[in-house]
Each structure stands twice: as C-alpha cells, then as structure tokens.
MARTI-382714 format. One record per residue (C-alpha): residue in three letters; x, y, z. Coordinates in nm, 2 decimals, padded with zeros to 4 digits. Layout:
REC    r       x       y       z
REC  ALA       X       Y       Z
...
// end
This chain:
REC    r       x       y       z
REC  UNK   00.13  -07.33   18.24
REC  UNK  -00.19  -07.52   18.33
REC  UNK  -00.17  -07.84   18.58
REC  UNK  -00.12  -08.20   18.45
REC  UNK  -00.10  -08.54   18.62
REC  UNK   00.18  -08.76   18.46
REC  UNK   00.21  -09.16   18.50
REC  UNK   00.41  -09.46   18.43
REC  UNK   00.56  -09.77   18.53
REC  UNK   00.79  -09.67   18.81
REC  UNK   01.05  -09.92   18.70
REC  UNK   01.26  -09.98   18.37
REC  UNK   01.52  -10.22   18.32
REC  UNK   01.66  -10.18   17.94
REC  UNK   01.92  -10.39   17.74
REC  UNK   02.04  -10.65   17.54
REC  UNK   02.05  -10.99   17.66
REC  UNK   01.84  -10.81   18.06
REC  UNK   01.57  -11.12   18.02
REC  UNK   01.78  -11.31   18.21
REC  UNK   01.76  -11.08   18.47
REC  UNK   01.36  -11.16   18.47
REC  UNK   01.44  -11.41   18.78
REC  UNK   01.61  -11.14   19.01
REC  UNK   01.40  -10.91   18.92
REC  UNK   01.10  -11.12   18.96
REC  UNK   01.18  -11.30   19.25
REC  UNK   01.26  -10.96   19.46
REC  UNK   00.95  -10.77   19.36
REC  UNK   00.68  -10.98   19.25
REC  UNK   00.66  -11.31   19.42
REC  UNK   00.71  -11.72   19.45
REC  UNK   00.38  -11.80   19.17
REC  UNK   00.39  -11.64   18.86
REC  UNK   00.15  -11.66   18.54
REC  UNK   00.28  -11.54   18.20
REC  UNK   00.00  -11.40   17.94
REC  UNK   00.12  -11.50   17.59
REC  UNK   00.04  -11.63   17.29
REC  UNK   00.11  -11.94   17.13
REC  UNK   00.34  -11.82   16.81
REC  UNK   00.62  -11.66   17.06
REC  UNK   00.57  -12.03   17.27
REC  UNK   00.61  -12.20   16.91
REC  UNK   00.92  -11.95   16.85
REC  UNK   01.11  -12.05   17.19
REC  UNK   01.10  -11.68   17.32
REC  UNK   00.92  -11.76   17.62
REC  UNK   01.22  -12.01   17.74
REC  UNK   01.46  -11.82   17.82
REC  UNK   01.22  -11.62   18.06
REC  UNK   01.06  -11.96   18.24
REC  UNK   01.44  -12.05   18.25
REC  UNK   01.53  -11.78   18.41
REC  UNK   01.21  -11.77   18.67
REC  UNK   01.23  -12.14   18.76
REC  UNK   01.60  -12.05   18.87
REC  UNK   01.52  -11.82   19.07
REC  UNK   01.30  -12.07   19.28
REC  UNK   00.95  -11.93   19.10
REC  UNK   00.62  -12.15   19.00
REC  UNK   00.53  -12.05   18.65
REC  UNK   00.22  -12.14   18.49
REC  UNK   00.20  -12.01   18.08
REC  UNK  -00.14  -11.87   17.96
REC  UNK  -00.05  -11.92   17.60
REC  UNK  -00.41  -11.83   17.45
REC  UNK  -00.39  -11.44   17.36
REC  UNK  -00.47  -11.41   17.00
REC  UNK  -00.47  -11.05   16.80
REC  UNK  -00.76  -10.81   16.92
REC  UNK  -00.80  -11.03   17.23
REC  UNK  -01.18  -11.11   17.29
REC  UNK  -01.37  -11.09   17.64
REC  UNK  -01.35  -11.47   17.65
REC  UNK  -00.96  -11.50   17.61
REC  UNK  -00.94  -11.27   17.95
REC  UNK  -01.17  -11.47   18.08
REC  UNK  -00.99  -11.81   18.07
REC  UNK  -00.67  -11.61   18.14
REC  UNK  -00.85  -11.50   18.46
REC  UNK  -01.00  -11.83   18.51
REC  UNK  -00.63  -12.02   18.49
REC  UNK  -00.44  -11.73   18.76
REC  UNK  -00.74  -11.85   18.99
REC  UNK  -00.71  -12.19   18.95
REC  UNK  -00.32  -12.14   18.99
REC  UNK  -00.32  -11.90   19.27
REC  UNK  -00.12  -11.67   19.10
REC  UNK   00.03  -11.41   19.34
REC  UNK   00.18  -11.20   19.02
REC  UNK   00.17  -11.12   18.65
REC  UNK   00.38  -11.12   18.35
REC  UNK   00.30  -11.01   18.02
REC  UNK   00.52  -11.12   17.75
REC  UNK   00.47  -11.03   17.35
REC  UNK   00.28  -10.76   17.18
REC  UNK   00.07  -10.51   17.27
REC  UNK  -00.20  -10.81   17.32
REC  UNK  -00.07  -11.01   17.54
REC  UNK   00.06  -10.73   17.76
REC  UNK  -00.33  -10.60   17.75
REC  UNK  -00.46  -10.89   17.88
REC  UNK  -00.24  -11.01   18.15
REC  UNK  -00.30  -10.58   18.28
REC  UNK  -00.67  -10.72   18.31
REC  UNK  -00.59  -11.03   18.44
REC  UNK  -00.40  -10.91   18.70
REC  UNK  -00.69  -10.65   18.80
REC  UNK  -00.96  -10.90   18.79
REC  UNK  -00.79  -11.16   18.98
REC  UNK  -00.72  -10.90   19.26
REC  UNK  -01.02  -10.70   19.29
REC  UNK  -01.27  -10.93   19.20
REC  UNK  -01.46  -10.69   18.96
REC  UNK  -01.64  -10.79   18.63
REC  UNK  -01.48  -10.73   18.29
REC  UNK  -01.81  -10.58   18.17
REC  UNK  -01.80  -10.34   18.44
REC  UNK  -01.51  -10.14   18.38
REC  UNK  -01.46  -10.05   18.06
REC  UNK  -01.42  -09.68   18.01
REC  UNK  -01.17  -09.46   18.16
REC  UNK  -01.12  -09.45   18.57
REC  UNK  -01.44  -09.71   18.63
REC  UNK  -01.12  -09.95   18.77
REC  UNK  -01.15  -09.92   19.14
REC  UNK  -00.85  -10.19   19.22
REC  UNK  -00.62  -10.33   19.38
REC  UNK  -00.45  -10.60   19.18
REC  UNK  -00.19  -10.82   19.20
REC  UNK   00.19  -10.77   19.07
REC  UNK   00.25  -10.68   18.68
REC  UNK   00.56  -10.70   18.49
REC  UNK   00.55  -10.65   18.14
REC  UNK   00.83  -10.77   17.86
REC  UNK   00.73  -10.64   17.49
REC  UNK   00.87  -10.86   17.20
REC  UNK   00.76  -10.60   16.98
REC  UNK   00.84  -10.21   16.92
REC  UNK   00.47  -10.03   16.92
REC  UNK   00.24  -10.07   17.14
REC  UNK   00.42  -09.91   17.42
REC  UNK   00.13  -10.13   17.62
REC  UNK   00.42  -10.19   17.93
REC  UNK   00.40  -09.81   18.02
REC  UNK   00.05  -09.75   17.93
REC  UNK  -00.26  -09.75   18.17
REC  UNK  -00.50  -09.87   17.83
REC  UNK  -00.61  -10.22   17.78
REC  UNK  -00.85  -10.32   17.46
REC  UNK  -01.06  -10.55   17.43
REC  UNK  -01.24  -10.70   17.12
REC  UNK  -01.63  -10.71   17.23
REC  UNK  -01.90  -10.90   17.08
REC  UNK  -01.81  -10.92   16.70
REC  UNK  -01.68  -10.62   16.59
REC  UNK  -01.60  -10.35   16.89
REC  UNK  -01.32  -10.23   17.04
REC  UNK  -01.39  -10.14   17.38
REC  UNK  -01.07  -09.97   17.60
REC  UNK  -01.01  -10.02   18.00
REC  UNK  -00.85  -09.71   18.12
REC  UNK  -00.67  -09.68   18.44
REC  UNK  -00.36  -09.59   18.63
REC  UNK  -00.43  -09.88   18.81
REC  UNK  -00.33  -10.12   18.54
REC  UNK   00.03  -09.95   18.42
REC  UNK   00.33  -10.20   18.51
REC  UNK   00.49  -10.20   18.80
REC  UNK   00.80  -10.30   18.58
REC  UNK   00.85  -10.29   18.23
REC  UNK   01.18  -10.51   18.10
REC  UNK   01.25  -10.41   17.78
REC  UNK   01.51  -10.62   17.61
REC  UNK   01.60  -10.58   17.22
REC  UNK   01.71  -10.87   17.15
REC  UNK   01.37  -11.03   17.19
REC  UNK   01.26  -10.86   16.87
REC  UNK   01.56  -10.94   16.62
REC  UNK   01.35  -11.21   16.45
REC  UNK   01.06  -10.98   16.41
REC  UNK   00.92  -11.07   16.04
REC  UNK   00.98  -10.72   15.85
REC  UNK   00.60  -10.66   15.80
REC  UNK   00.51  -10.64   16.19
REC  UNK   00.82  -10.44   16.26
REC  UNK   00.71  -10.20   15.99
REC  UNK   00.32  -10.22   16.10
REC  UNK   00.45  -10.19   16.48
REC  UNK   00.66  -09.93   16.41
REC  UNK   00.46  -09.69   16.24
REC  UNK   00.18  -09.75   16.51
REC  UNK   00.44  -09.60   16.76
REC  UNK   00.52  -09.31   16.53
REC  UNK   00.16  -09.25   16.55
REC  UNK   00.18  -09.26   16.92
REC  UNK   00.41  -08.97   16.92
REC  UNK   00.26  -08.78   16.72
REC  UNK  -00.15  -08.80   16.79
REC  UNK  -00.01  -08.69   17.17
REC  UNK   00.20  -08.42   17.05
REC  UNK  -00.08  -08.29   16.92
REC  UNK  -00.38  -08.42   17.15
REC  UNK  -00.60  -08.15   17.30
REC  UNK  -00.62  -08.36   17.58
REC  UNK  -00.65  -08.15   17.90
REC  UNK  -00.39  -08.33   18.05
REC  UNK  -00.16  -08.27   17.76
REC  UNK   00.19  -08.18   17.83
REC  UNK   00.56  -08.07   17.82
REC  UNK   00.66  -08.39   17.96
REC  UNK   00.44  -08.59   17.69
REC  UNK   00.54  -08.30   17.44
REC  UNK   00.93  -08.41   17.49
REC  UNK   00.89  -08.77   17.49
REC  UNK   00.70  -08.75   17.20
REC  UNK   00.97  -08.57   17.00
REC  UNK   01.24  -08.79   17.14
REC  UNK   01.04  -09.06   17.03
REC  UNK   00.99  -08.99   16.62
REC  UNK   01.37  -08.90   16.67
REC  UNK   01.45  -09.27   16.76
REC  UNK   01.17  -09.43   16.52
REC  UNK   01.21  -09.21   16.23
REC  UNK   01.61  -09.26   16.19
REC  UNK   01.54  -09.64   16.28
REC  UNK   01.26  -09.81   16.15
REC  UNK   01.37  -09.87   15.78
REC  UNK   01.73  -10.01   15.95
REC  UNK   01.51  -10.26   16.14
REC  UNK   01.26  -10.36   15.84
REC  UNK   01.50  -10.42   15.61
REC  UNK   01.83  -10.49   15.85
REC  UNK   01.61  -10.71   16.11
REC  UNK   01.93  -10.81   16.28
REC  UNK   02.07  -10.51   16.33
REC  UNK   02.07  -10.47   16.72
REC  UNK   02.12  -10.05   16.72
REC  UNK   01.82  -10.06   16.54
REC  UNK   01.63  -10.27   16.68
REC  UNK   01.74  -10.11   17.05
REC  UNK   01.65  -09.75   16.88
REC  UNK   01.28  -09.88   16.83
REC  UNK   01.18  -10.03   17.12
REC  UNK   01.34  -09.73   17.38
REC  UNK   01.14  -09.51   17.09
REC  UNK   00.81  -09.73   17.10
REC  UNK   00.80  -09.70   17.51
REC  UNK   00.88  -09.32   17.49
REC  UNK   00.57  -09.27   17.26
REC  UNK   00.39  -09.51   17.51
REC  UNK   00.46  -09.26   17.75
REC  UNK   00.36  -08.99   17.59
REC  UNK   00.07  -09.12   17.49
REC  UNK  -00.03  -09.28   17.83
REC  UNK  -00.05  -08.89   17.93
REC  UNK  -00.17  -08.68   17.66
REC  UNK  -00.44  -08.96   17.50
REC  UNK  -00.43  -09.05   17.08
REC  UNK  -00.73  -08.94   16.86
REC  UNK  -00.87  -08.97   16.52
REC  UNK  -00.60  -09.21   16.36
REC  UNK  -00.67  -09.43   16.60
REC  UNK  -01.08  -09.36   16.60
REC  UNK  -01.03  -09.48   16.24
REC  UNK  -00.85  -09.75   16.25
REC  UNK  -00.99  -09.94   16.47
REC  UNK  -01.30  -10.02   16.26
REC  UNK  -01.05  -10.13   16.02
REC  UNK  -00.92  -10.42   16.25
REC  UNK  -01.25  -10.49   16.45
REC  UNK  -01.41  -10.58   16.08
REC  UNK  -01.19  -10.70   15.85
REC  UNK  -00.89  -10.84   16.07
REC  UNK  -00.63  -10.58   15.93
REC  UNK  -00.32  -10.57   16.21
REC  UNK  -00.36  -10.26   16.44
REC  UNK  -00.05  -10.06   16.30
REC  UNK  -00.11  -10.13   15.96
REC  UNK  -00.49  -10.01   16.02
REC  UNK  -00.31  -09.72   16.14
REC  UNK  -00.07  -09.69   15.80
REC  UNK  -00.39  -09.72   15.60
REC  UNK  -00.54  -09.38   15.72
REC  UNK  -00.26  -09.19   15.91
REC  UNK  -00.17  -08.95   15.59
REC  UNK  -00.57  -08.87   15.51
REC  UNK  -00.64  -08.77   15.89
REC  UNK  -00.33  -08.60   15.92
REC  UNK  -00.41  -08.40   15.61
REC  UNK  -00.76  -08.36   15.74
REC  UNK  -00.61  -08.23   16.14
REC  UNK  -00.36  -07.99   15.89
REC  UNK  -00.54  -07.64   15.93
REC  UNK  -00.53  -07.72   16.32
REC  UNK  -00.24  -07.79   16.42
REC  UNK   00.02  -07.65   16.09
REC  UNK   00.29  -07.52   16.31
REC  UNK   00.29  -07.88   16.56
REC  UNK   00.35  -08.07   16.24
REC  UNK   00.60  -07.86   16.13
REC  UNK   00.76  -07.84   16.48
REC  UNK   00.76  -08.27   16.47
REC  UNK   00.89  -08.29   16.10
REC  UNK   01.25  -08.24   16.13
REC  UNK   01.30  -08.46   16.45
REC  UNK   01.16  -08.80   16.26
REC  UNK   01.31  -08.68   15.91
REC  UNK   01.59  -08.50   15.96
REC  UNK   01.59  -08.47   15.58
REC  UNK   01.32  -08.19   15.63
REC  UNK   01.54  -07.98   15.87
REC  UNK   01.54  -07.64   15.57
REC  UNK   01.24  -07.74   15.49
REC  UNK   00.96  -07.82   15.76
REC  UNK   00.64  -07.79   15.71
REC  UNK   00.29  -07.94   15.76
REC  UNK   00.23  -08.05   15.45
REC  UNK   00.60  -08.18   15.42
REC  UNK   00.57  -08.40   15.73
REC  UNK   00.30  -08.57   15.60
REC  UNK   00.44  -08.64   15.27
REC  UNK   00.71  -08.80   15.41
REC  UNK   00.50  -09.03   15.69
REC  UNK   00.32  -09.13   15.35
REC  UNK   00.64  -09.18   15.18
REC  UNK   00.74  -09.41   15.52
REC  UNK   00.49  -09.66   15.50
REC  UNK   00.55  -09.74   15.14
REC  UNK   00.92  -09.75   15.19
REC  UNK   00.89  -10.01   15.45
REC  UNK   00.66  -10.21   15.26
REC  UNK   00.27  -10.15   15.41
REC  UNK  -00.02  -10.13   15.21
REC  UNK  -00.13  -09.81   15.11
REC  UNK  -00.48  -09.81   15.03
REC  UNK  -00.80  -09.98   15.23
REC  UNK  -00.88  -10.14   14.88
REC  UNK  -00.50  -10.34   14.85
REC  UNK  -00.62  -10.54   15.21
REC  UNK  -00.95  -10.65   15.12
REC  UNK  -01.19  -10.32   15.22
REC  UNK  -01.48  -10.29   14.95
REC  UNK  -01.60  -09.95   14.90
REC  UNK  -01.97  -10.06   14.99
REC  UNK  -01.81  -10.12   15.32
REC  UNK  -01.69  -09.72   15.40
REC  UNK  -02.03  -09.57   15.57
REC  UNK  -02.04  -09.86   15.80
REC  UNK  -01.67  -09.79   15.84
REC  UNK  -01.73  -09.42   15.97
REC  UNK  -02.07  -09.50   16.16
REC  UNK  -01.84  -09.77   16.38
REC  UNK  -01.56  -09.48   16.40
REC  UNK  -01.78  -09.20   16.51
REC  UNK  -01.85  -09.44   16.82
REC  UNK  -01.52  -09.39   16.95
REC  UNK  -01.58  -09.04   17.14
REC  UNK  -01.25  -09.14   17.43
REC  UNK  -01.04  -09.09   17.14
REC  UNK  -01.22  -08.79   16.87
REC  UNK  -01.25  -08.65   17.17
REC  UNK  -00.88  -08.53   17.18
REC  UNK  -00.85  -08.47   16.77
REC  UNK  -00.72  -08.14   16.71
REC  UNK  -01.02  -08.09   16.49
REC  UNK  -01.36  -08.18   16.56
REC  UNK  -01.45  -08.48   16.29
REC  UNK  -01.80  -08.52   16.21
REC  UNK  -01.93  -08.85   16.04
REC  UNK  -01.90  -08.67   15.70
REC  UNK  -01.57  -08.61   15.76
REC  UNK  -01.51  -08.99   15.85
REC  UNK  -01.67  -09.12   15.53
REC  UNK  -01.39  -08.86   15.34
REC  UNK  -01.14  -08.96   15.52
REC  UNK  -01.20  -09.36   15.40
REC  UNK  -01.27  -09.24   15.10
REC  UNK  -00.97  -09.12   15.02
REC  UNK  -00.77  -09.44   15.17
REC  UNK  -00.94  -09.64   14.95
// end
C-alpha cells in the first residue's frame, strides 16, 4: 500500500438544534472578538441570529461581514480582510455556503500572516499562521468546513483555488436544521455537487489517493443517493436533510484528500462565464465526462453504483451508474443541457480553451483530456 497524508478539521460537533452551542464552543476555543463571513440573503433570512444570539451570550464581540456574494471576487476578501483589521478580530466564523466559508478561510489567513491574496494561490504557496476558524454550512455540498481549498473569482472570468492545510477549520458545526428552508433548486444543485465530490475522489489518480478517502467517499453517495430526492422534494424532512449534510462533509473529506478532476475542470468555465451555480455547472456535464473517464475506471464505477442507487445492486455497472446520476439530476429538477441555461453553441471552444487551464484539477482525471476532448464533452451537454 503506498504512503498518504490525510487531513481535516480536528473537531466536529453534529446535530439538530447544536448552533446554540456556537457560544460554548466559541468562547472556549476561539476567543472574546469574533467576525462572521456571510452573505446578506442568510442575514435577510434570520439564520445568522440565532448564532450572534448565542455568541453575545457567551460574553463575545461579533462584528458581521455580510458582503460574500456567489464565486466571491478578490475584492469581497479584501473588504472582508479590511473589516477583521479594522475590528481586531482575534477569530473567524464562516456561516453559509461553500462561499462564505471560502472566504472567511482566507480571511482568517491573511489577517494572521500578513501575506498577499495574489501571492498564494496554488496549492501549499500558504506559509501561515492564521487566526482561529470555525465553519457552520447552511448548505449540503460544498464540504468547504473540512476542506483545505478556497476559490476565488479573479479578474472577469477565472477561477483561481488557494490550497492549503493551513486553511481547513479548526471546527466545523454542522447543524441540519440550518438547511430545512433550503429552496429545492440549491438543495438539488448542492447536492449533486457533493455526489460529485465522492465520486471524482473515488476515482482521482491523485498520488495521495486513499482507502480512507476511498471509504468516505462510498459512505458518502450512500447518504446522498438515498437522500437527496427526500430533501428536494420533502424540504422539511429533518432525516433527510441530516443524511445530506453528514454525506456532503464526508465527500468533503474525501475530497480534501484525494483532489476532484475533470467535472469540476469543466464546470467551472460554466460558472466563471455565464453565472450558472457551481453544482448545477457540475449537473450540466457530470454524465458526458463520466462517460468520457468510462474505459478508465469501469470497474470504480461499478464498485460506486450500488452504494448511491441501491436499485443497481444485480445490476452494477459503469454504464448503469451513469445512467442513473443522469436520471438524478432530472428527477430533482436541474437543467440538463448547457443550451436550457443560456450557453450558445458559439460559446463551446472558448468553453474548453478556459477548462484546459485548470491543470490542479485534469491533473487527477482518470483519463488524460486533451482540448479536443473538452470541446466533445460541451458538445454533447449542449
């Protein structure tokens, strides 16, 4: 068995109803001034008070950074950075999506170590410290509070990824109730982006990929696959919901190990242009790279198939699996083609020139992907 190096956030604290723990918890381990990263909707939505409630009663000074918007740009971080500063902010919280969570990791780097955002991107360029980082996801996807990635929007288009053990949270809080009035849409988009997670590290040929990452990931299409319609179409349902987000941060883990590839090479063009959300980017072209990665890696799609569709238990197969992820994403009501969000056909060789830039993540694809092969693999989303 060859060596790997396995990392996450060395504390958890799961369950319904644990962010009013968020003062205890806070207080003990991260310190008397606090800044939350969020955005302005989950303000808008009254998520955020419990969490100030429950800090302020526990003797805390909170200042709210409330300015994260989807595919955070450079300049967001760098008010977020400039307001910790200005606050003195001995600790971090990120609360929301994968977004918010991104930036407050960054914030609470560059308010530490004094390094420039420009400086760092790429993966172990971080040289540290920073300050104190607790992370509460409102959504199931991302997996951002066990992850050592942050991604940033730079200049118009590009996606640009920090990449550090440095930046995984100290402590993620992971409570499912926070995600009960998720609109169906993002918890379909969100929850197929962690599915996606599971599976591009199952099969990522990743030197540091894993048994650990291997069994998370598995565990992880287990809990999302028997889930995610429940909590689309049942948005209430608390099981469900619970089910998701343990499954999202599972994938996170994985994934945080044994690095995603060519379905997320892909789709991130697809948001960085034309504003399409980050799982549903995913949705768009997951089937067509999978179908592409096929001849690679038969027997690991085969191996995944019956632990997200246990439907496929007699009958797994590569080709099966797929199928079925494609069957998913209509079933929970994404978008199936590039075309049905706005993507003109002029617009696919620009598309897979963009793509074909992100070498971190084709790096790990189970089969090498030329720029021929990106322009197919649009072509047959749209």
């Amino acid at each position: 068995m060859q060596s790997f190096t396995f990392n996450t956030a060395p504390s958890l604290v799961f369950g319904a109803g644990s962010i009013a723990r968020l003062g205890n918890v806070a207080a003990q381990q991260l310190g008397p001034r606090i800044m939350i990263v969020t955005d302005a909707g989950l303000v808008k939505a009254g998520l955020l008070e419990k969490a100030v409630h429950a800090l302020e009663g526990a003797g805390v000074a909170v200042s709210v950074f409330d300015g994260v918007v989807a595919d955070p740009p450079e300049a967001v971080v760098l008010a977020a950075v400039a307001q910790a500063k200005a606050f003195d902010a001995r600790a971090v919280i990120g609360f929301g999506g994968g977004s918010s969570i991104d930036v407050a990791k960054l914030v609470a780097l560059l308010v530490r170590s004094g390094e420039e955002l420009s400086e760092i991107y790429g993966v172990g360029i971080a040289k540290g410290p920073r300050l104190p980082l607790l992370a509460v996801p409102t959504t199931a996807g991302t997996g951002s509070e066990v992850t050592p990635i942050s991604i940033v929007t730079t200049g118009a288009h590009e996606k640009k990824g920090v990449v550090s053990p440095l930046i995984i949270p100290d402590i993620a809080l992971l409570d499912p109730e926070l995600t009960l009035n998720l609109p169906p849409h993002v918890t379909a988009a969100t929850g197929i982006d962690a599915m996606v997670h599971a599976i591009e590290a199952y099969t990522s040929t990743s030197a540091n990929n894993n048994p650990v990452s291997k069994a998370l990931a598995k565990e992880a299409l287990h809990l999302l696959g028997r889930n995610i319609e429940r909590a689309v179409h049942h948005g209430q349902d608390g099981e469900a919901r619970a089910a998701m987000l343990i499954g999202s941060m599972l994938a996170g883990q994985a994934f945080a190990n044994s690095p995603v590839a060519a379905v997320h090479a892909l789709a991130y063009p697809i948001g960085g242009h034309f504003g399409v959300p980050h799982g549903l980017s995913n949705a768009l072209v997951l089937p067509h790279v999978l179908r592409f990665n096929a001849s690679a890696c038969e027997q690991a799609y085969a191996d995944l198939a019956p632990h997200a569709f246990p439907e496929l238990a007699e009958n797994a197969s590569a080709d099966a699996f797929v199928e079925a992820l494609a069957a998913l994403c209509t079933k929970v009501g994404l978008q199936p083609r590039l075309r049905d969000v706005g993507i003109p056909q002029d617009a696919l060789p620009m598309l897979a020139e963009d793509a074909m830039k992100q070498t971190r993540l084709l790096v790990n694809n189970p089969r090498p992907l030329t720029l021929d092969d990106a322009r197919a693999i649009y072509e047959a989303a749209w």
